[in-house]
C-alpha positions in Angstrom: -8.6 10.0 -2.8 -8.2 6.4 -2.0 -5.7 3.8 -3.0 -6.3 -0.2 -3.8 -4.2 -2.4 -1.8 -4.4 -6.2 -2.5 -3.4 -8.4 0.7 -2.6 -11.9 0.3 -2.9 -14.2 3.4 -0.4 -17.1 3.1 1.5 -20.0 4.4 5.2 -18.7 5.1 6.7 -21.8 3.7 9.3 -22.0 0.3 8.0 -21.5 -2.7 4.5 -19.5 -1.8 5.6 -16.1 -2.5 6.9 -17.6 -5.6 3.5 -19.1 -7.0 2.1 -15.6 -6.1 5.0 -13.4 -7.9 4.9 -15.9 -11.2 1.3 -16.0 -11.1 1.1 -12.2 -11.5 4.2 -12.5 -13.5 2.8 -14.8 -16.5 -0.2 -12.3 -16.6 2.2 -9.7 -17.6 0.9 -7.6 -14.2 3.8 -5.5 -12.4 4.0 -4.6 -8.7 3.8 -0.5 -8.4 4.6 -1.3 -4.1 5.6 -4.2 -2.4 5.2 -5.5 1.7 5.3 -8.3 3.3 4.8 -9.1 6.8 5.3 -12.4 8.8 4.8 -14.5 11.5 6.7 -18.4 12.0 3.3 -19.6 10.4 1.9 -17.2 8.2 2.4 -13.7 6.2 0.6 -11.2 4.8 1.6 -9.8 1.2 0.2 -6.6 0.9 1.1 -4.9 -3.0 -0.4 -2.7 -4.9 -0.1 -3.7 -9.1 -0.1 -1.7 -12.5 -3.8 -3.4 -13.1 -5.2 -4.4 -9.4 -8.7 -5.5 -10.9 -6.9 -7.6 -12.8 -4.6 -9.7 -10.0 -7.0 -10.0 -7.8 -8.9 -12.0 -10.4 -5.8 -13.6 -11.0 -4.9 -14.6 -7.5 -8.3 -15.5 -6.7 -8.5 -18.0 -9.6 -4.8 -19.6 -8.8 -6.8 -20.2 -5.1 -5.1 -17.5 -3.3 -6.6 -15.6 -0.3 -6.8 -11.9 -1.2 -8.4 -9.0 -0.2 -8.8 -5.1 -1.3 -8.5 -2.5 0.9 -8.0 1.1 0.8 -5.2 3.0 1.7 -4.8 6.9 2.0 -1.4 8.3 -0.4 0.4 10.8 0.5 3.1 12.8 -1.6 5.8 14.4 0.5 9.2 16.1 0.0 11.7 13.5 -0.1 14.0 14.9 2.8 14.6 14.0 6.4 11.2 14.8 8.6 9.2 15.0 5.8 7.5 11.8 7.4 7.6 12.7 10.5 5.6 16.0 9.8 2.7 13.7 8.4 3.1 11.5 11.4 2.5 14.0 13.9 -0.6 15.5 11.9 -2.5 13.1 12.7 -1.2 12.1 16.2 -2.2 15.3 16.9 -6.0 14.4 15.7 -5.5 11.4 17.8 -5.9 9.0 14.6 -4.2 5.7 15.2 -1.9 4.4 11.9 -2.7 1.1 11.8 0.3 0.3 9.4 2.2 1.9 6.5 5.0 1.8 4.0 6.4 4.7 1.4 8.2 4.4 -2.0 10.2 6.8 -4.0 10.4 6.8 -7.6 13.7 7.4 -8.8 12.3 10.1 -11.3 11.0 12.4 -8.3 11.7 14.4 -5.6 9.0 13.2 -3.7 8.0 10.4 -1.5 5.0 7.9 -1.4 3.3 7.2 1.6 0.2 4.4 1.6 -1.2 4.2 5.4 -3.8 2.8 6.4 -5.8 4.6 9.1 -8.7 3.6 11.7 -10.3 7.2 10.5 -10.0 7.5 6.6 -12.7 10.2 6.3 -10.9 12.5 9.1 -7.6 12.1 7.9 -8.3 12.8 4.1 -10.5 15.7 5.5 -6.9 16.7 7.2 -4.9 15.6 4.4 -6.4 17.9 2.2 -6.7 21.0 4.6 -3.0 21.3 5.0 -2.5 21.2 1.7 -1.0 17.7 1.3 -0.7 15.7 -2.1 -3.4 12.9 -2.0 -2.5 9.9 -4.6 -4.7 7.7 -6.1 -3.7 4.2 -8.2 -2.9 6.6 -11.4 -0.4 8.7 -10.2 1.3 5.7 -8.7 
């Protein structure tokens, strides 16, 4: 199972992040996750929100730069290593992490990883024969 990411490219000046939070904001749309990356110039907000569909058309019509991509989700234990475990699956299939972040909902025991991999196929095919959790947008 695959997870929608939106990434919005942007100037990393005041009062950007702002237009692209209260834009989302006045459409009543919520973040689920949250990243951003920067450079002196530019960033890269990468979320993923309760109705994706719906902020991209959002952000695209307030003349913001977004993308979709799709990231794998992972459910682990939420204890020391549990990470590390998923880590090494796939350094062990020599499948590079291109980046990734993980959330835990108060309410579980368990943590959320979203990564996004150079082979999706082979690491879902992985995934899935060690018997680890794949999310998709509705369990988030």
């Amino acid at each position: 199972m695959l997870v929608k990411q939106l990434s919005v490219f942007m100037e990393n000046k005041p009062g950007r992040l702002y237009k692209l939070t209260n834009a989302l904001g006045k459409e009543g749309l919520d973040f689920v996750t949250l990243s951003i990356a920067d450079t002196k110039d530019y960033g890269i907000v990468r979320f993923i929100a309760r109705d994706n569909d719906k902020a991209y058309e959002v952000l695209k019509n307030a003349g913001f730069a977004v993308e979709q991509t799709s990231l794998i989700g992972v459910e682990v234990p939420d204890v020391p290593n549990a990470l590390a475990e998923v880590i090494g699956l796939l350094e062990k299939e020599d499948i590079n992490i291109e980046y990734l972040y993980s959330f835990v909902l108060t309410n579980y025991n368990t943590a959320k990883i979203l990564l996004k991999v150079e082979d999706t196929d082979k690491a879902i095919k992985l995934f899935e024969s060690k018997g680890i959790k794949l999310l998709s947008e509705k369990i988030l």
